[in-house]
C-alpha positions in Angstrom: 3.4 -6.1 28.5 1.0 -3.7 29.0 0.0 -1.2 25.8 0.2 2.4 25.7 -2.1 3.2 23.4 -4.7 4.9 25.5 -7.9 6.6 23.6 -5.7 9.8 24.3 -2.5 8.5 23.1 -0.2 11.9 21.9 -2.9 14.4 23.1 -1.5 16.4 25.9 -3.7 18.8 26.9 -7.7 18.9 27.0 -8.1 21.1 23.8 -6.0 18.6 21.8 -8.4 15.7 22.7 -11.3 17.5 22.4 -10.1 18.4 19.0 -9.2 14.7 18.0 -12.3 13.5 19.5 -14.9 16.0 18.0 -13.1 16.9 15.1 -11.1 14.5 13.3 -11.3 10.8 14.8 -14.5 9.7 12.5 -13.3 12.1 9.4 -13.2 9.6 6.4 -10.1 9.2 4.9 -9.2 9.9 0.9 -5.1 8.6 0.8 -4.9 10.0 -2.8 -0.8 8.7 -3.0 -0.2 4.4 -2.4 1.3 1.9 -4.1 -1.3 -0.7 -3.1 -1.5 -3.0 -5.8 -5.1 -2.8 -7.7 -5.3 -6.1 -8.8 -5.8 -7.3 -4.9 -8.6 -4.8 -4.5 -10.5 -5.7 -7.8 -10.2 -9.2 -6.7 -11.0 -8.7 -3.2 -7.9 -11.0 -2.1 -8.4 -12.9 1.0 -5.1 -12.9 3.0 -4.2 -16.4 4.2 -2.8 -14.9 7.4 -1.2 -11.7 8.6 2.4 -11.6 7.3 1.3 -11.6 4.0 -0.6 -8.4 4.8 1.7 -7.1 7.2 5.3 -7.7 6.3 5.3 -8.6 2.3 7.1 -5.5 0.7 7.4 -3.3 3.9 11.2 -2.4 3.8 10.2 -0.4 6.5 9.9 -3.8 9.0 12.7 -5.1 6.8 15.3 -2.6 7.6 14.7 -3.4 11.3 15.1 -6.8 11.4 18.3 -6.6 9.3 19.4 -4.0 12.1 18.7 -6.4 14.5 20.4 -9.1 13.2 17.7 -11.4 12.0 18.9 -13.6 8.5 17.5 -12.3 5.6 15.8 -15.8 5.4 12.9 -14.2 7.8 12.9 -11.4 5.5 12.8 -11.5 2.1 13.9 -15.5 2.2 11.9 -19.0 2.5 11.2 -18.9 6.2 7.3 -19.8 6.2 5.2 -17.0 7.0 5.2 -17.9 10.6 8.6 -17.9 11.1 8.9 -15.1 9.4 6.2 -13.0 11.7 7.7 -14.6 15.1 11.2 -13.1 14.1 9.5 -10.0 13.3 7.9 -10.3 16.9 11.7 -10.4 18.2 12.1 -6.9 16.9 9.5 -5.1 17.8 10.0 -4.4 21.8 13.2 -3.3 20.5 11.9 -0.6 18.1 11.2 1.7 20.8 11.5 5.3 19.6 11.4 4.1 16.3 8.3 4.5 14.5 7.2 1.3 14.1 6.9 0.9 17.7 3.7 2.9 17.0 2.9 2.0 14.0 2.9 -1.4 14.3 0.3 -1.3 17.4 -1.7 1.6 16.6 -2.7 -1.3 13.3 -3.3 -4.2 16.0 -5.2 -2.6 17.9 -7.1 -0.9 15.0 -7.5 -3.8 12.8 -7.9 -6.5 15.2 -8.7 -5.4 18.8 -5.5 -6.2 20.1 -4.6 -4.0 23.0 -0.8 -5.3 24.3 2.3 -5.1 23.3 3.8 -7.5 20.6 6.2 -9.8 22.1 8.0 -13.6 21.2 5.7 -14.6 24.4 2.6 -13.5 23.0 3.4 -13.6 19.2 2.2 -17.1 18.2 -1.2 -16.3 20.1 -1.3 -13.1 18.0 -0.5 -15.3 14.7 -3.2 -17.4 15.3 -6.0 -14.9 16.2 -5.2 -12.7 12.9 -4.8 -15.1 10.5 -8.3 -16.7 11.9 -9.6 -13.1 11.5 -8.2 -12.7 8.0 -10.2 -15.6 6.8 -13.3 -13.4 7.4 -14.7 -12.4 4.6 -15.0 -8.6 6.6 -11.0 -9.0 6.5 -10.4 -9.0 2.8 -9.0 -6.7 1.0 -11.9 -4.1 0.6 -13.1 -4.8 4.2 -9.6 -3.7 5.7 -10.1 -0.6 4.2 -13.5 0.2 4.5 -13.0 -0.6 8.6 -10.8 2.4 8.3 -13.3 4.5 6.8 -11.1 4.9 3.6 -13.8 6.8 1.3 -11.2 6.7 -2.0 -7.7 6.0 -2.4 -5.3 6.7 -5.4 -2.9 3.8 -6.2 0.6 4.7 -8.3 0.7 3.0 -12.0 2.9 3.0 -14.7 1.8 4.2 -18.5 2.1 1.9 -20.3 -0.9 -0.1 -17.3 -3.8 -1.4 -19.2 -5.9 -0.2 -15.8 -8.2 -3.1 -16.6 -8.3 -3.7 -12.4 -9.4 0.1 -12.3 -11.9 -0.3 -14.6 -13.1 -3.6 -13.1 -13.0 -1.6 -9.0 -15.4 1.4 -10.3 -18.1 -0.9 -12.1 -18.4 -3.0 -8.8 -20.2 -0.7 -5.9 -19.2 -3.1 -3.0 -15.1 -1.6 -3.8 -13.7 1.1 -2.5 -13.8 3.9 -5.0 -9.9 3.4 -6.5 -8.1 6.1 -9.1 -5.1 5.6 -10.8 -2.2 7.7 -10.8 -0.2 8.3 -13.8 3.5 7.6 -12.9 5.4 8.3 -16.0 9.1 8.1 -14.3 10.3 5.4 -16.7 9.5 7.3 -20.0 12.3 9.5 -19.0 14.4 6.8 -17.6 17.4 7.1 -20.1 20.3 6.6 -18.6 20.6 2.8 -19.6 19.3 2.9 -23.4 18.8 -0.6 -23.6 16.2 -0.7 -20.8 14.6 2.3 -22.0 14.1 0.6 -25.5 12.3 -1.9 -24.3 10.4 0.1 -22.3 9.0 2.5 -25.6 8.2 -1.3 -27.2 5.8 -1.6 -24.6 4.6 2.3 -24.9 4.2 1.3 -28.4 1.9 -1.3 -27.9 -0.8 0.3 -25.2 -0.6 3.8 -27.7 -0.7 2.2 -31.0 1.8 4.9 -31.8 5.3 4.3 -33.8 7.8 5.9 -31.6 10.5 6.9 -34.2 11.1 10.5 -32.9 10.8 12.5 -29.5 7.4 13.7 -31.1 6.3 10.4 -31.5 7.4 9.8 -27.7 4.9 12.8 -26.3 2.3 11.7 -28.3 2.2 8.0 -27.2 2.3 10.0 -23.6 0.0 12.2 -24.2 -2.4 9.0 -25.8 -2.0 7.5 -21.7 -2.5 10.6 -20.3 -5.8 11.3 -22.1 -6.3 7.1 -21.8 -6.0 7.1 -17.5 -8.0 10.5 -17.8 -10.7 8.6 -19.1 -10.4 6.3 -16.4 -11.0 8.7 -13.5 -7.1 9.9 -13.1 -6.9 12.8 -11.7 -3.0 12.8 -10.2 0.5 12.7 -11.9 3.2 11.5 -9.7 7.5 11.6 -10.1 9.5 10.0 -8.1 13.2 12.1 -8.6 16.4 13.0 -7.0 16.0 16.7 -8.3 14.6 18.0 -10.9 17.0 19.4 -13.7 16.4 23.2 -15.5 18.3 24.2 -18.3 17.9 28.1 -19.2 19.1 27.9 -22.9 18.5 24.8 -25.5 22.0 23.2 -25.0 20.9 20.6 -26.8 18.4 19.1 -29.5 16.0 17.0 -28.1 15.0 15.2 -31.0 18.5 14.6 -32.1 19.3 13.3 -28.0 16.3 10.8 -29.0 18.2 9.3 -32.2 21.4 9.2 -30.3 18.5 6.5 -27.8 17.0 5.0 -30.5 20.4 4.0 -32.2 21.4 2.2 -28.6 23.9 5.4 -28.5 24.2 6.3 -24.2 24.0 9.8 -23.0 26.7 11.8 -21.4 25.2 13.0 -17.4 24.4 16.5 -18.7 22.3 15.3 -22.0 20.5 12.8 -19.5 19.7 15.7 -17.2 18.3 17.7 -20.0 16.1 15.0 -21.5 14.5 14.5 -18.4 14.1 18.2 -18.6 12.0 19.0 -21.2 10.0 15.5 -20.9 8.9 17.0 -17.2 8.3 19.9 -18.7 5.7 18.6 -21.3 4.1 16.7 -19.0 3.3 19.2 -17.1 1.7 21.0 -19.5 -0.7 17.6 -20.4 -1.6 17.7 -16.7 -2.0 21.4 -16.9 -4.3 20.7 -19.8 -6.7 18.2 -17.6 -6.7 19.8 -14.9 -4.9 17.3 -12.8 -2.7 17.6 -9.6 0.8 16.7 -10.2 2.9 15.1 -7.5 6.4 15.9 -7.2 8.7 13.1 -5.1 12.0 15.1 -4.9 15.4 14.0 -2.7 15.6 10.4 -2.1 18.7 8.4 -3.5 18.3 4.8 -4.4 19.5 1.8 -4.5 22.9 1.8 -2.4 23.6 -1.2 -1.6 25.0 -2.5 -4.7 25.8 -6.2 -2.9 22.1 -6.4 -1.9 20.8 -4.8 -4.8 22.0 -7.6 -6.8 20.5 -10.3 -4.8 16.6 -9.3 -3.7 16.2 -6.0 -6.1 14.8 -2.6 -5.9 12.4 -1.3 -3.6 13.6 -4.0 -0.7 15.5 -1.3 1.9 18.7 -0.2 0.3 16.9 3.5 0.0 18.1 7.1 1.7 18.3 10.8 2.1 19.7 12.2 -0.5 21.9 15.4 -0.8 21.1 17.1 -3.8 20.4 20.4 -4.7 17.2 21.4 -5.1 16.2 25.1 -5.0 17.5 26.4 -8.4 16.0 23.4 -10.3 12.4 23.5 -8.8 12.2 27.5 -9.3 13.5 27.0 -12.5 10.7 24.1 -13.2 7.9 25.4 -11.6 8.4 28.9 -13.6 9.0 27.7 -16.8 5.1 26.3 -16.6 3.7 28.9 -14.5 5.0 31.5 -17.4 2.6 30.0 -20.4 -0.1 29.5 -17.4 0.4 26.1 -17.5 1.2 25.0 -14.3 -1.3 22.9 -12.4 -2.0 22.2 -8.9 1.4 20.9 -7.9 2.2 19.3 -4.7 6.0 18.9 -3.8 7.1 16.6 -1.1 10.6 16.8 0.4 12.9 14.4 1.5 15.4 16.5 3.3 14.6 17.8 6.4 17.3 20.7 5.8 15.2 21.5 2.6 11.9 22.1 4.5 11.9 25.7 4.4 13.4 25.9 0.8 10.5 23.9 -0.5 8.0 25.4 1.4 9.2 29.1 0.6 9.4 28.0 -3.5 6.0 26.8 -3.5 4.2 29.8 -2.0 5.6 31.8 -5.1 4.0 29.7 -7.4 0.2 30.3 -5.7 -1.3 32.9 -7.4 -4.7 33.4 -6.0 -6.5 31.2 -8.4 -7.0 28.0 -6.5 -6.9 27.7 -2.7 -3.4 25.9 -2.3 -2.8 25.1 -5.6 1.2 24.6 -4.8 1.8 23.0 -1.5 4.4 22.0 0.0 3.6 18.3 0.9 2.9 16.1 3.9 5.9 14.2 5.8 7.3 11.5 3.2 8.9 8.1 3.3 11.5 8.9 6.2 10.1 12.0 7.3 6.6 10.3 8.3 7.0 9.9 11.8 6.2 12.3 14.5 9.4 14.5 14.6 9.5 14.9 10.8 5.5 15.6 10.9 5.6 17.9 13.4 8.7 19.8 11.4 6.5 20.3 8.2 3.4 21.5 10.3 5.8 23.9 11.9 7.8 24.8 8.7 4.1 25.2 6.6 2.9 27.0 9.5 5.6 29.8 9.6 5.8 30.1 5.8 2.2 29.2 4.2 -0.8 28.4 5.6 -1.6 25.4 7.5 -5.2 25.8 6.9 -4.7 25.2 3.3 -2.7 21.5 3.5 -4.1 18.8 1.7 -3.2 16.2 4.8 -1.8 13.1 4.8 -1.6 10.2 2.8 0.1 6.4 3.5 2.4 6.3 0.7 2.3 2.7 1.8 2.0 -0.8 0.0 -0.1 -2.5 3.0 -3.8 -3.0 3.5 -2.6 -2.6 7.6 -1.3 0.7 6.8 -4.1 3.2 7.3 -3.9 4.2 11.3 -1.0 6.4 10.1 -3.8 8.9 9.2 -4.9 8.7 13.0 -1.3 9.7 14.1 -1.2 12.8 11.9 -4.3 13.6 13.3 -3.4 13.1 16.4 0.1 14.5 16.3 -1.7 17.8 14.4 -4.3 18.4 17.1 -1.4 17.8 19.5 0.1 21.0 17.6 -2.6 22.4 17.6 -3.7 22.2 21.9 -0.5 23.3 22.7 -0.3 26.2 21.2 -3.8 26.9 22.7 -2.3 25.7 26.3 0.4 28.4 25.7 -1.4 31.3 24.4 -0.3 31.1 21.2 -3.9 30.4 19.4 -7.6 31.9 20.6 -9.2 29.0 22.7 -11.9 28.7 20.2 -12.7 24.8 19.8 -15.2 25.9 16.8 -12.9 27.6 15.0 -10.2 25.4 15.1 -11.6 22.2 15.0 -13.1 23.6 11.6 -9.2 24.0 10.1 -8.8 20.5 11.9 -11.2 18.9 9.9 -10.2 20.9 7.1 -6.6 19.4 6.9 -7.9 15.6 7.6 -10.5 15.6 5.0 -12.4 18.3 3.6 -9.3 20.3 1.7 -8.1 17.3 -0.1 -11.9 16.2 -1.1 -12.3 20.0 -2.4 -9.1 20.2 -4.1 -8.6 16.4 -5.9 -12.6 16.5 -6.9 -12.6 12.7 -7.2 -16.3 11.7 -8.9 
């Protein structure tokens, strides 16, 4: 089967390539949110063939081949790894309209040359080649990204993370210039007490700080947030169904801690309200630092409660959630911004029906002192595909400025999984070209392969300031 994935693949109109071509194709990238793991960058890890670098922990893949049918023995069970990628092979004709259709060949052809369509007639010839490939030292872990001109990335890491592989990356000049981000979402994680316990032992122990009282708890976080500061952090990030705003002091916090720290459990509302006024001074630590903080807001977890049990979180049970959002986030967003302490702040929705509430909040928090220092973030998790990127150009476009995004990122744990910045940039010089093909934008290739660029690269390396 032939491939589609022609050096104009989604440009439709002459100014749309020309953009892509001139303007954005060579751009390096900076994906300041992953989850790749650090450890298998420090160490350089050589894959031993390609669905360890390909389908390990991509509940993406996963939730097509249960679709499909395939036994969750290929999946997440003890198939070998070949079995495993020839099932996965089964799938992917069928994905059509999905993206992974896309995704899945824009990375073979980008990573390893591989210019057809995979199928179960070709898939054990395209087995053999990449794993052969992967055994090159070009192919490990730093040469995967630096074929796709990644300049820096940002990987996603807990507190209480010694960041000993972070530390190891940026004294070694042959990696990939790596940041942590400071993820704090378990230090506000109280709904099961026990777990939460255990986790302030561990905060304990990287801080050096008793935590006997909700004062001792922001001072242990504020020791990590000064502590990945050090270590070139420059991003928060929270991962949340909504964000929770309380306009009076319902409750006292410190005595909500005791109730914790005496294994005592929260009602919903005092859970809510803890996570409240934790957000709320981290915010003003970031604000402090000058870092960006990353809002996650509208996915709901775990809901498969059966499957949940048996391979655990973070393995495809994950949705669209239906919360609501807009009261919370004002509320949020203003109780920072009226001490002038809210920092750059992106905010990434879930909810396609949200788009234009999130994108209108964040433009009244932008208050002329740093170019799009609230934005309303690139197409996440489910969203990340062409229809759902194309719906948050369109919605930024009509109620912000385009000009001023940030761009995209992978939010991805696989080495394979950087041509997704080539389809934003294709699908946004796509925008882009049509508009000029209807007369909707000055046919000025100058001009707007300037914003182009802009969007792909040069906003996010002026506004994150890695060193």
């Amino acid at each position: 089967m032939n491939t589609f994935l022609t050096e104009d693949f989604l440009l439709q109109t002459d100014f749309a390539k020309a953009l892509y071509h001139n303007y954005a194709k060579k751009l390096p990238i900076i994906d300041y949110h992953n989850h790749l793991p650090p450890n298998e960058i420090a160490a350089d890890k050589q894959f031993e063939n390609i669905t360890q670098v390909w389908l390990y922990g991509d509940h993406y893949k996963w939730r097509a081949m249960r679709a499909f049918g395939i036994n969750e023995k290929y999946i997440t069970g003890n198939a070998t790894d070949k079995e495993k990628f020839l099932k996965w092979a089964e799938v992917v004709p069928f994905t059509i309209r999905n993206p992974l259709f896309h995704w899945t060949h824009l990375e073979l052809k980008g990573y390893f040359g591989i210019d057809e369509i995979l199928t179960p007639e070709n898939a054990e010839e395209i087995y053999e080649k990449t794993s052969k490939m992967l055994q090159e030292k070009s192919y490990a872990a730093n040469g995967l990204l630096k074929l796709m001109n990644v300049e820096s990335l940002c990987t996603t890491d807990d507190p209480v993370d010694s960041l000993a592989h972070h530390i190891a990356i940026q004294n070694d000049a042959t990696k990939v210039k790596t940041f942590p981000t400071f993820r704090p979402d378990k230090s506000f994680a109280v709904e099961d007490v026990a777990s939460y316990n255990a986790y302030l032992n561990q905060l304990e122990n990287v801080s050096s700080i008793t935590i006997n009282s909700y004062a001792d708890l922001l001072a242990a976080l504020e020791n990590r947030v000064e502590f990945f500061n050090a270590n070139g952090c420059r991003l928060s990030d929270h991962g949340l169904g909504q964000l929770y705003h309380f306009n009076t002091e319902k409750y006292n916090i410190a005595s909500l801690f005791d109730k914790i720290k005496n294994n005592t459990n929260l009602s919903e509302d005092e859970v809510a309200f803890f996570k409240a006024k934790t957000m709320i001074a981290l915010g003003k630590m970031y604000h402090k630092r000058g870092w960006t903080m990353q809002l996650h807001l509208g996915a709901i977890r775990n809901n498969n409660k059966r499957l949940l049990a048996d391979l655990g979180p973070d393995t495809g049970f994950d949705s669209i959630g239906d919360y609501s959002q807009a009261e919370a986030l004002s509320g949020f967003l203003n109780t920072l911004d009226s001490t002038n302490q809210l920092t750059k702040t992106i905010v990434y929705n879930l909810n396609p029906s949200d788009n234009e509430v999130f994108a209108t909040m964040v433009g009244n928090f932008n208050d002329g002192t740093i170019k799009g220092k609230v934005q309303f973030g690139a197409a996440w998790w489910f969203l990340d595909q062409k229809d759902g990127m194309e719906k948050q150009i369109d919605t930024l476009s009509n109620q912000g400025l385009l000009s001023g995004f940030v761009g995209m990122l992978t939010d991805s744990r696989s080495f394979l999984s950087f041509p997704r910045h080539e389809y934003f940039r294709r699908i946004l010089c796509n925008v882009i070209g049509t508009d000029v093909a209807n007369g909707e934008l000055p046919n000025d290739l100058d001009f707007l392969g300037k914003i182009v660029s802009d969007i792909c690269y040069y906003n996010a390396k002026n506004y994150f300031n890695f060193k």
